[in-house]
PADRENRO-708990 format. One record per residue (C-alpha): residue in one letter; x, y, z. Coordinates in nm, 3 decimals, padded with zeros to 5 digits. Example, Ala and Ser with C-alpha at 12.3 -4.5 7.8 and 13.67 -1.06 7.14 Angstrom:
2
<resn:a u:01.230 v:-00.450 w:00.780>
<resn:s u:01.367 v:-00.106 w:00.714>
***
This chain:
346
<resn:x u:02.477 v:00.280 w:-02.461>
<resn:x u:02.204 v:00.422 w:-02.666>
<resn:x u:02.321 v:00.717 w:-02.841>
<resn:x u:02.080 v:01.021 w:-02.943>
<resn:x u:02.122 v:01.243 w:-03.212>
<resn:x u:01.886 v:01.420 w:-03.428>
<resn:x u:02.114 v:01.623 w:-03.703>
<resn:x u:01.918 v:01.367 w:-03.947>
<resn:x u:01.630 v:01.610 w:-03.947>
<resn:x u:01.812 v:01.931 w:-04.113>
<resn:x u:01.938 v:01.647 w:-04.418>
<resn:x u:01.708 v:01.403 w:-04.481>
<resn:x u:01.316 v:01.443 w:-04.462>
<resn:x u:01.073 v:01.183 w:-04.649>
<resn:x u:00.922 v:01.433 w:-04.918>
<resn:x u:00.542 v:01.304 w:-04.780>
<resn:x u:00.688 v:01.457 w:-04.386>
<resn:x u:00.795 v:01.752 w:-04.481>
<resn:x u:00.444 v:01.820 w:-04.727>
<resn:x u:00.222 v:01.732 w:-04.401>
<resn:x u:00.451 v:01.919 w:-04.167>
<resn:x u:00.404 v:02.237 w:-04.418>
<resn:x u:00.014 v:02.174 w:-04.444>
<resn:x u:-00.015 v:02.137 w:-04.053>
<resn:x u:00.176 v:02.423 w:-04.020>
<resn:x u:-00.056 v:02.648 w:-04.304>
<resn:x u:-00.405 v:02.531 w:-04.091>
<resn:x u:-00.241 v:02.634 w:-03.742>
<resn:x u:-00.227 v:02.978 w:-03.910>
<resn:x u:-00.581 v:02.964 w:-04.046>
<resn:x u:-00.694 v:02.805 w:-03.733>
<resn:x u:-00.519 v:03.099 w:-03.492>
<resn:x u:-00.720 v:03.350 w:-03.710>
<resn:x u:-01.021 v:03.224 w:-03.654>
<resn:x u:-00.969 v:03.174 w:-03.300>
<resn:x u:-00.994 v:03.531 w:-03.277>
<resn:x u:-01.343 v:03.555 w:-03.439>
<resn:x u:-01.494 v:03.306 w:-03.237>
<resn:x u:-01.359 v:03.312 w:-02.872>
<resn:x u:-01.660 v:03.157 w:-02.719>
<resn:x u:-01.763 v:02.825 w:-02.977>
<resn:x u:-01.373 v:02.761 w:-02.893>
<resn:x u:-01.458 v:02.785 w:-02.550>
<resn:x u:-01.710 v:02.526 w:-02.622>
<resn:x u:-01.423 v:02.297 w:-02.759>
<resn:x u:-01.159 v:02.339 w:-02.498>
<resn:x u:-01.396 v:02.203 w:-02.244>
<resn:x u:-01.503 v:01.918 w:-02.445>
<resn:x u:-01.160 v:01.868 w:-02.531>
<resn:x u:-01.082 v:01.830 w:-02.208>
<resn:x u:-01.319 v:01.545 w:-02.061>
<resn:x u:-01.206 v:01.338 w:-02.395>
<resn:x u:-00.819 v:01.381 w:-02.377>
<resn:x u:-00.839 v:01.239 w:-01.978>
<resn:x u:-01.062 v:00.973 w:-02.100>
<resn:x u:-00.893 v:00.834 w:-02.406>
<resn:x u:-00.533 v:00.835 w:-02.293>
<resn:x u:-00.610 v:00.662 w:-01.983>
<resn:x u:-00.853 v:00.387 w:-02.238>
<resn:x u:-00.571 v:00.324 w:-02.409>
<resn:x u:-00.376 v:00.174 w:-02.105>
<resn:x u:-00.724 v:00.030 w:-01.986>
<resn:x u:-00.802 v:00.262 w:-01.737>
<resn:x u:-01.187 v:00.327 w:-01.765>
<resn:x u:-01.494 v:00.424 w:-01.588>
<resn:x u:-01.839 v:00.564 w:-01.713>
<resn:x u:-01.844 v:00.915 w:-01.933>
<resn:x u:-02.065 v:01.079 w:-01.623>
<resn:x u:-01.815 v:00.982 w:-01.396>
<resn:x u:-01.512 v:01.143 w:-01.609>
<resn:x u:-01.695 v:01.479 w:-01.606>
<resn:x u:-01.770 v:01.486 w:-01.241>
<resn:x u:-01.392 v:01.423 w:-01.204>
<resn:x u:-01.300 v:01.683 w:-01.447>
<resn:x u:-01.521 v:01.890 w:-01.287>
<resn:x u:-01.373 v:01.836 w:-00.938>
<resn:x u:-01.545 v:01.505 w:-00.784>
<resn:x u:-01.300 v:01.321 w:-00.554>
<resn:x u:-01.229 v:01.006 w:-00.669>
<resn:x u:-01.319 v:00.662 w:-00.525>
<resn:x u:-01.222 v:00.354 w:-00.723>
<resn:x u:-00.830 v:00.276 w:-00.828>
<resn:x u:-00.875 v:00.372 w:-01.173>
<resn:x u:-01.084 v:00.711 w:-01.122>
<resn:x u:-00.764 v:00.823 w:-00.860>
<resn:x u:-00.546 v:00.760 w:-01.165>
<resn:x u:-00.760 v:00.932 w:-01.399>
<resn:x u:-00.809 v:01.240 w:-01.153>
<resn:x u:-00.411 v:01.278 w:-01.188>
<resn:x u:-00.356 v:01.262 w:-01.501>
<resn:x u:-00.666 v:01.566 w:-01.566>
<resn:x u:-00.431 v:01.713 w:-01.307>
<resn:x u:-00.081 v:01.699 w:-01.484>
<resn:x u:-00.289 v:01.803 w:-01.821>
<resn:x u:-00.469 v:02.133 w:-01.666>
<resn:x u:-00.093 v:02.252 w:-01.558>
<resn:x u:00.012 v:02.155 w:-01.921>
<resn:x u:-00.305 v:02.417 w:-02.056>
<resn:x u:-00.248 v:02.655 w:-01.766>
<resn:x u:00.104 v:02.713 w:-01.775>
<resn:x u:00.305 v:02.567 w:-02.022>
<resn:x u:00.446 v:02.955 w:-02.091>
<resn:x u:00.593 v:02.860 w:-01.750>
<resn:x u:00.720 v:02.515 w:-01.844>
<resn:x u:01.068 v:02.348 w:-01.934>
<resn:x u:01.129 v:02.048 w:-02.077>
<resn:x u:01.369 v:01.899 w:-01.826>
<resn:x u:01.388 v:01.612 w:-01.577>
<resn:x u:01.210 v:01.797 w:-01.300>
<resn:x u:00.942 v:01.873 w:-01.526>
<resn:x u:00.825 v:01.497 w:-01.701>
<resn:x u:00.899 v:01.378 w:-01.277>
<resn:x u:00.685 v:01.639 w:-01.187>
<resn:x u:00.378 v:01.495 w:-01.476>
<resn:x u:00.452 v:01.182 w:-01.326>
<resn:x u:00.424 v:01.223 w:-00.971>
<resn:x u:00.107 v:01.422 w:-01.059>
<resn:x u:-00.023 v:01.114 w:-01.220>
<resn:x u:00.077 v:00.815 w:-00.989>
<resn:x u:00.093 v:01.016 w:-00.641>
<resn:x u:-00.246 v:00.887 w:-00.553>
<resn:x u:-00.217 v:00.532 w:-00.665>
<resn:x u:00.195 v:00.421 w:-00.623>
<resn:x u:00.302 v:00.728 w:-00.410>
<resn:x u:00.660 v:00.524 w:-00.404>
<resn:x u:00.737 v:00.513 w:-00.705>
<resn:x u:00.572 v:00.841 w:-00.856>
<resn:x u:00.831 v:01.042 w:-00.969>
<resn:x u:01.073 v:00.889 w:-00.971>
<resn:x u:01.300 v:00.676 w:-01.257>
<resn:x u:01.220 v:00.236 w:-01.260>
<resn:x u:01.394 v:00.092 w:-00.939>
<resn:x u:01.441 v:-00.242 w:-01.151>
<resn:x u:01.423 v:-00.337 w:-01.521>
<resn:x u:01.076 v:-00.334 w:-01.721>
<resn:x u:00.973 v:-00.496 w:-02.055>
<resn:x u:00.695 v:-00.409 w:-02.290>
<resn:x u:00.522 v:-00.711 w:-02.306>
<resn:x u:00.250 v:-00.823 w:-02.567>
<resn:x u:-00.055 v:-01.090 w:-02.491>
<resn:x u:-00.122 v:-01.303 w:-02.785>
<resn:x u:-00.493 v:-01.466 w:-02.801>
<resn:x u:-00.398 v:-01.768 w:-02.671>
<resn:x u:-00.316 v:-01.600 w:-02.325>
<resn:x u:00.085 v:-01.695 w:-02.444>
<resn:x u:00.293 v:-01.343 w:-02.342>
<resn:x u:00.582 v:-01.202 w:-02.587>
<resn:x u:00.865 v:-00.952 w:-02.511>
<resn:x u:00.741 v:-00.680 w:-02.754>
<resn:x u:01.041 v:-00.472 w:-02.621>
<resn:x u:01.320 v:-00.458 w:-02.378>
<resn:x u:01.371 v:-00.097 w:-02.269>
<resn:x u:01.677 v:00.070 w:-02.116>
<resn:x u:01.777 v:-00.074 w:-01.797>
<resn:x u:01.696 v:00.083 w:-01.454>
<resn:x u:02.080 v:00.133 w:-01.405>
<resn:x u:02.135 v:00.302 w:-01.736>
<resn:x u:01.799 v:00.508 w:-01.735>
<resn:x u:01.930 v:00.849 w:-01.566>
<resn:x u:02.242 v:00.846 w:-01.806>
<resn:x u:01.988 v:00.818 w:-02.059>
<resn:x u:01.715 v:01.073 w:-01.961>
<resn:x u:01.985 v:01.295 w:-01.921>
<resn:x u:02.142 v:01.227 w:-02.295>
<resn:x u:01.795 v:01.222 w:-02.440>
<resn:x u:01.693 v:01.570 w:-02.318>
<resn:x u:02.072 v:01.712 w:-02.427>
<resn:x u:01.989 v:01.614 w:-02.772>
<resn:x u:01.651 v:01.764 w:-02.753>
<resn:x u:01.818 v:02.114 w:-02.657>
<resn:x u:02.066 v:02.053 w:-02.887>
<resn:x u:01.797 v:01.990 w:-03.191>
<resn:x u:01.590 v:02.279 w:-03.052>
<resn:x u:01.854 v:02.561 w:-03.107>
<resn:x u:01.930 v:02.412 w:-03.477>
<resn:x u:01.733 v:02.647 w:-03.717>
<resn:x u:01.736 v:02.421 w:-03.973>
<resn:x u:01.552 v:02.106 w:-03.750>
<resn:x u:01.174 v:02.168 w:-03.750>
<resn:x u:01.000 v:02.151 w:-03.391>
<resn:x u:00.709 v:02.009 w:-03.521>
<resn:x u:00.953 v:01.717 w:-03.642>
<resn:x u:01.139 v:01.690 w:-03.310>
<resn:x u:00.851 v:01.602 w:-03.109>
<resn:x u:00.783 v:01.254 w:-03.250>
<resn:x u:01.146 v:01.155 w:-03.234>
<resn:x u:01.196 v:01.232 w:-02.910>
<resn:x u:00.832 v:01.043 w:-02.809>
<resn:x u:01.010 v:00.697 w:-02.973>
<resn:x u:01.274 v:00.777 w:-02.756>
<resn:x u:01.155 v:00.843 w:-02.429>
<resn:x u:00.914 v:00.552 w:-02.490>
<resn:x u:01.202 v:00.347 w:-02.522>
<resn:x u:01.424 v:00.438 w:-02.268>
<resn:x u:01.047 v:00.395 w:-02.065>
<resn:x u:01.185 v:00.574 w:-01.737>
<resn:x u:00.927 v:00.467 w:-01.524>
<resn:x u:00.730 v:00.126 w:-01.403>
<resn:x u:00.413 v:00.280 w:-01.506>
<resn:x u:00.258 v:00.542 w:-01.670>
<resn:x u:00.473 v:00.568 w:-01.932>
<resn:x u:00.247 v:00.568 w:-02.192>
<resn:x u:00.012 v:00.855 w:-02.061>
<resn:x u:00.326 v:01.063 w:-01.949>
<resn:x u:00.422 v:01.041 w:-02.329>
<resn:x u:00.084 v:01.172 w:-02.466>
<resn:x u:00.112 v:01.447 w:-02.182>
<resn:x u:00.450 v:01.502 w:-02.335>
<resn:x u:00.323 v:01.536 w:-02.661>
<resn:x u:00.065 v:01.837 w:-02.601>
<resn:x u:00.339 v:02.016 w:-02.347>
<resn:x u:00.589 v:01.990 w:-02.679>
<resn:x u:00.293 v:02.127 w:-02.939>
<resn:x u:00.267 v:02.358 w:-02.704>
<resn:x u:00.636 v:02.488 w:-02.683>
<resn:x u:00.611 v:02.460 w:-03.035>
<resn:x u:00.351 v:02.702 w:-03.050>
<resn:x u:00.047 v:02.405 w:-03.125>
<resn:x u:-00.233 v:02.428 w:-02.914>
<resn:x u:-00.437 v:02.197 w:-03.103>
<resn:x u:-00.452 v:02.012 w:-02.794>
<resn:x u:-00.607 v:02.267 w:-02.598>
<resn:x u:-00.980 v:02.258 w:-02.832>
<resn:x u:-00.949 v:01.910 w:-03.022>
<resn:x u:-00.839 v:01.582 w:-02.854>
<resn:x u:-00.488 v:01.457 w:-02.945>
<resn:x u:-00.529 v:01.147 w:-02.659>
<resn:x u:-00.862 v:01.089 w:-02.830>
<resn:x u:-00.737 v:01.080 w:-03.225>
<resn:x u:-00.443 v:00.859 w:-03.056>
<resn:x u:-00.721 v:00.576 w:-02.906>
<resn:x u:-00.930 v:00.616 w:-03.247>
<resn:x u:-00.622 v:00.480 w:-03.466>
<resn:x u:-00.482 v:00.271 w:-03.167>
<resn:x u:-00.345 v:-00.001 w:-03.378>
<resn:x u:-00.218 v:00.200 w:-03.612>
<resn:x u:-00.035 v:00.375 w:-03.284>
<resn:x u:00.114 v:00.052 w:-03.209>
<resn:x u:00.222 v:-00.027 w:-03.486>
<resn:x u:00.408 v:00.307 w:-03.585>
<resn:x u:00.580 v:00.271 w:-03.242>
<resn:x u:00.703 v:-00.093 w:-03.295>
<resn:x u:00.867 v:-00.022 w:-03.647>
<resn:x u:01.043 v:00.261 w:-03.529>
<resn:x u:01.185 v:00.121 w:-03.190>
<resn:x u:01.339 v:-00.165 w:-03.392>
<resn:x u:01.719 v:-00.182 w:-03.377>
<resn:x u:01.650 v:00.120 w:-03.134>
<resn:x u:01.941 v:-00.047 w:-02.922>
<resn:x u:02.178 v:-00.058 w:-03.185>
<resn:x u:02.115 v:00.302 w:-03.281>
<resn:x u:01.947 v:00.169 w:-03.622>
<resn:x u:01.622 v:00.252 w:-03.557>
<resn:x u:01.383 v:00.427 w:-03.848>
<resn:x u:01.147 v:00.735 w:-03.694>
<resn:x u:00.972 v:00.744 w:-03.998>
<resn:x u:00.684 v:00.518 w:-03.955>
<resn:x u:00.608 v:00.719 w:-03.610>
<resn:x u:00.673 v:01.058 w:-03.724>
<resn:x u:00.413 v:00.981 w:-03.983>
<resn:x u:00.163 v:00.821 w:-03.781>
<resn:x u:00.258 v:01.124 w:-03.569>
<resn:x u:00.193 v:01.377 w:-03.850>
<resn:x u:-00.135 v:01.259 w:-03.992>
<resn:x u:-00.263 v:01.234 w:-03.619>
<resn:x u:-00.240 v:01.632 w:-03.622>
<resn:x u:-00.389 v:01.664 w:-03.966>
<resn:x u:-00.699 v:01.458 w:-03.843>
<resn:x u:-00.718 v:01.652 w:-03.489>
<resn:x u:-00.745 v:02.034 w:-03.689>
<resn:x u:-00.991 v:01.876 w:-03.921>
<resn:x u:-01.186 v:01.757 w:-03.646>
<resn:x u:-01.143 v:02.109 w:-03.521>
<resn:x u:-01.279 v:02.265 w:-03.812>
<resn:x u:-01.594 v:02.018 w:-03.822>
<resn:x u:-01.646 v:02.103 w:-03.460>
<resn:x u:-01.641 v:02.429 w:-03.513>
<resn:x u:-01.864 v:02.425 w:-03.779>
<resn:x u:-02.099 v:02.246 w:-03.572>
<resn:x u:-02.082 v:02.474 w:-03.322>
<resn:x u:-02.165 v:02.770 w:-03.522>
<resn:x u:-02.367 v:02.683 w:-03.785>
<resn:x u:-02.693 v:02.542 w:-03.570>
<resn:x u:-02.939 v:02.822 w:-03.626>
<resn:x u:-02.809 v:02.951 w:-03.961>
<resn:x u:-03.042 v:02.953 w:-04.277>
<resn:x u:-02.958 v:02.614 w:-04.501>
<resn:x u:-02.776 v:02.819 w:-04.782>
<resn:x u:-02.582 v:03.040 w:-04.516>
<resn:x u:-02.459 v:02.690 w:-04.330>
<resn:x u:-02.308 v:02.570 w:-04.675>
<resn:x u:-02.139 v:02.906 w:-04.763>
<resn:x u:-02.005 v:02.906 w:-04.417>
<resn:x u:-01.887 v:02.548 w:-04.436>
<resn:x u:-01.692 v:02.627 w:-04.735>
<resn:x u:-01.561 v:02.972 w:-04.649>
<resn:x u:-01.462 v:02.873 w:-04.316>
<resn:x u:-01.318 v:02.518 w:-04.405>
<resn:x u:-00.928 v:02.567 w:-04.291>
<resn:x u:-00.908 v:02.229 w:-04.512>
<resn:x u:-01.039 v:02.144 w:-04.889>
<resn:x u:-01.417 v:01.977 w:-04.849>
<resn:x u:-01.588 v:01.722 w:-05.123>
<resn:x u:-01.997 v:01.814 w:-05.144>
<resn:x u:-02.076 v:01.438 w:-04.985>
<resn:x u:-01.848 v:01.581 w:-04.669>
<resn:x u:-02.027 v:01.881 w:-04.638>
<resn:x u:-02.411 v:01.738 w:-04.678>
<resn:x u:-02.271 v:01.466 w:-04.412>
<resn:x u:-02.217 v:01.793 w:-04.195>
<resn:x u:-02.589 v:01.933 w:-04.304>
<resn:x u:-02.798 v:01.632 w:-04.323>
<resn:x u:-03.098 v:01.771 w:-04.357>
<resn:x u:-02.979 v:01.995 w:-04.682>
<resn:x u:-03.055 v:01.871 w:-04.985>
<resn:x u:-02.813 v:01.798 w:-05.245>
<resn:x u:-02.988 v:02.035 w:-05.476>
<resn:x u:-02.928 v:02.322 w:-05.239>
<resn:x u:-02.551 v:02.228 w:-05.168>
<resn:x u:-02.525 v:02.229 w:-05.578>
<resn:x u:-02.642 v:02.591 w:-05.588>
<resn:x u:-02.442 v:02.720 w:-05.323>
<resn:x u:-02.147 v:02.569 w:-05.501>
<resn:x u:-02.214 v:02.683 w:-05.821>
<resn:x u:-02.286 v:03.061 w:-05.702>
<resn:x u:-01.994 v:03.077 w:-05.498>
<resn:x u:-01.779 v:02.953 w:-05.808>
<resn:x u:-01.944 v:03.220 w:-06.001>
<resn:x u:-01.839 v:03.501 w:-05.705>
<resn:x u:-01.470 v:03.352 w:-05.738>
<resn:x u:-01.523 v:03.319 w:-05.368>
<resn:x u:-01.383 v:02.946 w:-05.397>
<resn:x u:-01.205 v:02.746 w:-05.587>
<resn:x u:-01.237 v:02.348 w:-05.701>
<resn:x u:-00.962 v:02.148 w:-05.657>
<resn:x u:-00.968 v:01.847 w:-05.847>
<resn:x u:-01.322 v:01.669 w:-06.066>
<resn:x u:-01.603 v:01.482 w:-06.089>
<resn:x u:-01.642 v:01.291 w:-05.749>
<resn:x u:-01.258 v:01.376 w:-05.604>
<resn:x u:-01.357 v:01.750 w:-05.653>
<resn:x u:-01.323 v:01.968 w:-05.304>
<resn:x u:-01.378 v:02.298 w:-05.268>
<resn:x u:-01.223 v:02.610 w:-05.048>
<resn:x u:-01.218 v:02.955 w:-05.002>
<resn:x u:-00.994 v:03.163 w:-05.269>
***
């Protein structure tokens, strides 16, 4: 029987995990600010957010229909086909995850609940409820040949497990010395292998992931796509996931490769918030004023060929000057030279 334990966190932290998780945690702060400033262009981004998070984490299982249709669902159309029903649940499961995850425990009744919410529509049988008889994670090759990628926890042994697996969580959560931003990745490689379920698994997990940010006090997930960063860097997904399930049985598995696929996901979803916002807000500004902005509102350092990809139609002359005044005002600061310089406010 698998056994689950995360007292490694508080001892022994790749130097390169704990330097993102401090970063991450440095633009949450900046980002929560700013929030404040700008209630309505973040607004704009929980609503896109939205329409991308149900459509990406449902690509990645193959689960597709066209962009208008997503929005109508989103927006309350009923669903027709097989794969809008399941998209329409899991929009569901993820507006309770925005709505009231203040309300929300992490317990059995809870990820059942996600799940029922998901497959009700589609597999009303079988939606909530733990795998009636064993599953494997299979993998097609090109030649149409099929290969056990992995063999999860037996049906038999999965409530023992769930149970176990959501102890340990508790347990990690009252340790001060175990960061919850670490925690959530670990637990992710876990529930994915235990895989509770006959389906869904995979989009409960992501759902899993922004309902832990959130308890963590993330809501990234609420204005920038985590789903959507996941789908982008798919392989890279898979990949993570596969090195750190091995010798998961034999309680010899590595989180490391996940937690820092899982890690750099987050960096890339609060830069994507900050060019979003950016976008947002700097549409009808004067040319110099959109290039002070960029760089005095940048929650991350920026190179001069990332901000005129931002302001295309700026020249690099201008860019230049508002670099070199704001230098001059000691309103920035350059990290770095020559082409690797980036810039941010002091």
């Amino acid at each position: 029987m698998r056994k689950f334990d995360y007292s490694f966190l508080e001892i022994s932290i790749p130097a390169n995990i704990a330097s993102l998780s401090a970063i991450i945690a440095d633009l949450r702060a900046k980002g929560n600010f700013r929030k404040l400033q700008y209630a309505d262009s973040y607004e704009r981004l929980r609503k896109k957010a939205i329409v991308e998070s149900v459509k990406s984490s449902n690509a990645i299982e193959g689960i597709v229909t066209t962009d208008d249709r997503i929005r109508d669902i989103v927006n309350g159309a009923i669903p027709v086909t097989h794969d809008e029903k399941e998209i329409s649940g899991y929009k569901e499961a993820l507006n309770l995850i925005h709505m009231n995850h203040d309300h929300m425990e992490l317990n059995e009744d809870t990820i059942n609940m996600l799940h029922r919410m998901m497959e009700a529509e589609v597999n009303p049988a079988e939606a909530g409820q733990y795998k009636s008889r064993d599953n494997m994670i299979m993998e097609y090759l090109p030649d149409g040949t099929r290969h056990i990628r992995f063999k999860p926890v037996s049906a038999k042994e999965t409530p023992k497990a769930m149970e176990q697996l959501l102890l340990a969580y508790y347990d990690a959560r009252q340790n001060s010395n175990i960061a919850d931003l670490l925690l959530i990745p670990c637990f992710i490689v876990d529930f994915l292998c235990i895989h509770p379920y006959l389906d869904g698994n995979g989009r409960l997990s992501r759902l899993l992931t922004v309902l832990l940010l959130y308890m963590s006090g993330y809501d990234i997930g609420r204005y920038i796509s985590i789903e959507g960063q996941i789908n982008k860097y798919k392989e890279s997904y898979y990949d993570a996931l596969e090195r750190s399930s091995a010798k998961w049985h034999e309680n010899q598995n590595d989180y490391t490769p996940f937690m820092v696929y899982f890690m750099q996901i987050l960096y890339r979803c609060y830069k994507e918030l900050d060019e979003s916002f950016m976008e947002i807000t700097l549409k009808k500004a004067k040319k110099s004023k959109r290039v002070e902005a960029i760089l005095l509102n940048a929650v991350v350092p920026v190179s001069k060929s990332e901000i005129l990809d931002k302001v295309p139609d700026i020249s690099v002359k201008t860019v230049e000057l508002v670099l070199s005044n704001l230098l001059k005002e000691n309103r920035i600061v350059k990290i770095g030279s020559y082409k690797d310089a980036r810039y941010m406010k002091k």
